[in-house]
C-alpha positions as CSV (number, residue, x, y, z in Angstrom):
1,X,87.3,86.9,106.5
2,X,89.0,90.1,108.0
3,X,89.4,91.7,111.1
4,X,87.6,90.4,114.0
5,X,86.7,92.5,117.3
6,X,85.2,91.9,120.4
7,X,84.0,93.9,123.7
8,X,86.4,94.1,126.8
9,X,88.5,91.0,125.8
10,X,91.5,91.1,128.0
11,X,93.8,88.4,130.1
12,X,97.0,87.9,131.4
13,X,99.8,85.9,129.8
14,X,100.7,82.7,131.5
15,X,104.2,82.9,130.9
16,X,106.8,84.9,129.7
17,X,107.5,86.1,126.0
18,X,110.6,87.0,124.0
19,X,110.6,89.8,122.3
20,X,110.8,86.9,119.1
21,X,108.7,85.0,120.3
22,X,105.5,84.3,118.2
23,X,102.8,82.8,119.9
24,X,101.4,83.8,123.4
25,X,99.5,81.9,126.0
26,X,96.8,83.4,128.1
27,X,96.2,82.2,131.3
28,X,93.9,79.5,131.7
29,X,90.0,79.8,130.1
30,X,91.2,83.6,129.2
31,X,91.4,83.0,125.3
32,X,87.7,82.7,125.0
33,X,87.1,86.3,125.8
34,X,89.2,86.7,122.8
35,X,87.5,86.2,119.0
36,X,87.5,83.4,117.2
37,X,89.4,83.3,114.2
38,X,88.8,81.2,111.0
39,X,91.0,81.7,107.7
40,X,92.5,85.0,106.8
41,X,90.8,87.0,110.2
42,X,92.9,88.4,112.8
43,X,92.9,90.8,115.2
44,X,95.2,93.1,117.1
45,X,96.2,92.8,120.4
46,X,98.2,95.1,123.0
47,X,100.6,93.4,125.3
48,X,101.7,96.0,128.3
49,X,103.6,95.2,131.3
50,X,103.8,96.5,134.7
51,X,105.6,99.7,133.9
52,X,103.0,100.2,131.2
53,X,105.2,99.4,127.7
54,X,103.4,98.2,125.2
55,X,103.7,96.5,121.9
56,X,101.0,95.9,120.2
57,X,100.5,92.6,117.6
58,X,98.7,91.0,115.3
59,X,96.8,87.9,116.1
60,X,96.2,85.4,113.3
61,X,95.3,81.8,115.0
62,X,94.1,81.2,118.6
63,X,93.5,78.1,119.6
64,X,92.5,77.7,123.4
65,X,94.5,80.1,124.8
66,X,97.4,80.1,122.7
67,X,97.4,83.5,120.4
68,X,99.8,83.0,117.3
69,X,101.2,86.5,117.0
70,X,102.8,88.8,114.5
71,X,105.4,91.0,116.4
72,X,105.6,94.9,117.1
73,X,102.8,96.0,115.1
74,X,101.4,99.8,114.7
75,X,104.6,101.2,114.9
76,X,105.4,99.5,118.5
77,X,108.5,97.8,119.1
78,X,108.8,94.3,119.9
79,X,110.2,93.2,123.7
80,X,109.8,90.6,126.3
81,X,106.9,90.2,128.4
82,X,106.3,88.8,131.6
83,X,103.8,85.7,133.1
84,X,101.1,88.5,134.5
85,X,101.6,91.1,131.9
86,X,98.5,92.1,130.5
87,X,96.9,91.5,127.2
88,X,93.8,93.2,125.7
89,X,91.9,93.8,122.5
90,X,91.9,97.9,122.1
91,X,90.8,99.7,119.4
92,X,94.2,100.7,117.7
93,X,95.3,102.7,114.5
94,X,95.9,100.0,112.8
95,X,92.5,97.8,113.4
96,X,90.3,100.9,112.6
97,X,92.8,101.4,109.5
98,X,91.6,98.1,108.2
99,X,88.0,97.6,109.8
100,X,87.5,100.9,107.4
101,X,89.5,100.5,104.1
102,X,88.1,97.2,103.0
103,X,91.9,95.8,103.7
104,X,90.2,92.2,103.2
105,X,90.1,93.3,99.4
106,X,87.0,94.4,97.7
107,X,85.1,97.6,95.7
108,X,82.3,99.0,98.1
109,X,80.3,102.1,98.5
110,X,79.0,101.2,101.5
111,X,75.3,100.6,102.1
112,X,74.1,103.7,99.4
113,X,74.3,102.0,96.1
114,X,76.8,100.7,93.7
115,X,78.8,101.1,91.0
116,X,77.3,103.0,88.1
117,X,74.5,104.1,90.7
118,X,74.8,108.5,90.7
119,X,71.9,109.1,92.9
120,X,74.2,109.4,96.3
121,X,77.1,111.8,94.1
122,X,79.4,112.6,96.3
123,X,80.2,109.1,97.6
124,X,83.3,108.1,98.4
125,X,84.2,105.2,96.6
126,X,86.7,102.8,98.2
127,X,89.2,100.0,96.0
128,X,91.7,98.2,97.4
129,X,93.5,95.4,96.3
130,X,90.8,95.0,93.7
131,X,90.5,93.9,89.7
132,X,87.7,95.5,88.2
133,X,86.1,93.2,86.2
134,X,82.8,94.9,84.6
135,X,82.6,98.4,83.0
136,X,82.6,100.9,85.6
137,X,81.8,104.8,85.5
138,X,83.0,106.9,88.2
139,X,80.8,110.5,87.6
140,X,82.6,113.9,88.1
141,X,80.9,114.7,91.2
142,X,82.2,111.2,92.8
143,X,85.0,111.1,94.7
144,X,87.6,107.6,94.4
145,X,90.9,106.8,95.7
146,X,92.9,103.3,96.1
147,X,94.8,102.4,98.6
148,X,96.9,98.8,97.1
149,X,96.9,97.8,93.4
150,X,94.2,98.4,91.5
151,X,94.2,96.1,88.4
152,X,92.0,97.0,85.3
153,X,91.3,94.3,83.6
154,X,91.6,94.1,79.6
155,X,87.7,93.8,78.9
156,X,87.2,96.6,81.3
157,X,86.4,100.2,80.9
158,X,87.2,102.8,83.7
159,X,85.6,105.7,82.7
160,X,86.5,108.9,84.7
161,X,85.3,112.1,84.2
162,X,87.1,113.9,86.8
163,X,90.1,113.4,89.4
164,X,90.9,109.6,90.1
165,X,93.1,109.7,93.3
166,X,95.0,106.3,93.8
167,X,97.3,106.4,97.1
């Protein structure tokens, strides 16, 4: 469940967009170079056109060849593209944003311990979107920010002996 990315996937569209429109097909066989999506992943897309505009969306569902799209992502603007305009997966703000915040939800420390675990001081811890369900002790020395709604639950002690940043 999250973002999905995959190497050098790229295509043409097989005929024109809106700038409302919300799906997009590739031409022919092209949607296979693209990742496969179950529930909840996505990935981003960049449509540009022959005078090199972009817009770049978000795709939720593909299904052959057909991407279902979320319009003018990333701060890009949403406009009409033509059959032959080109569309490619590229590493954007947006999908590096996500790929690194834990945007799917979730409390991680990456792969050097976990919660309550000092030995790697210094950490960064990372909670987003995330109820904290067990007693949980952030040391001085430990650095931990939020980026969406952090939810303590009732049972739950947060114990913070130092700064708690939540963005």
């Amino acid at each position: 469940m999250g973002i999905k990315f995959a190497n050098n996937a790229f295509g043409t569209l097989n005929a024109g967009i809106s700038n409302s429109a919300t799906s997009a097909t590739l031409s022919s066989g092209q949607g296979a170079r693209f990742p496969t999506l179950s529930t909840d992943d996505y990935f981003y897309a960049t449509l540009i056109d022959t005078s090199n505009n972009l817009e770049v969306v978000k795709c939720t569902a593909r299904s052959s060849d057909v991407l279902t799209i979320t319009r003018a992502q990333d701060n890009t603007t949403a406009r009409a593209f033509a059959a032959g305009d080109r569309v490619e997966l590229r590493i954007t703000a947006a999908a590096l944003s996500d790929a690194t915040s834990g945007s799917g939800g979730g409390f991680y420390r990456g792969d050097r311990g976990e919660v309550g675990d000092t030995s790697n001081k210094g950490d960064i811890f990372r909670i987003h979107e995330q109820q904290l369900d067990t007693d949980t002790t952030i040391a001085s020395t430990e650095n931990a920010s939020c980026t969406g709604p952090l939810t303590i639950a009732s049972s739950t002690t947060l114990t913070v002996s130092g700064n708690l940043v939540i963005i």
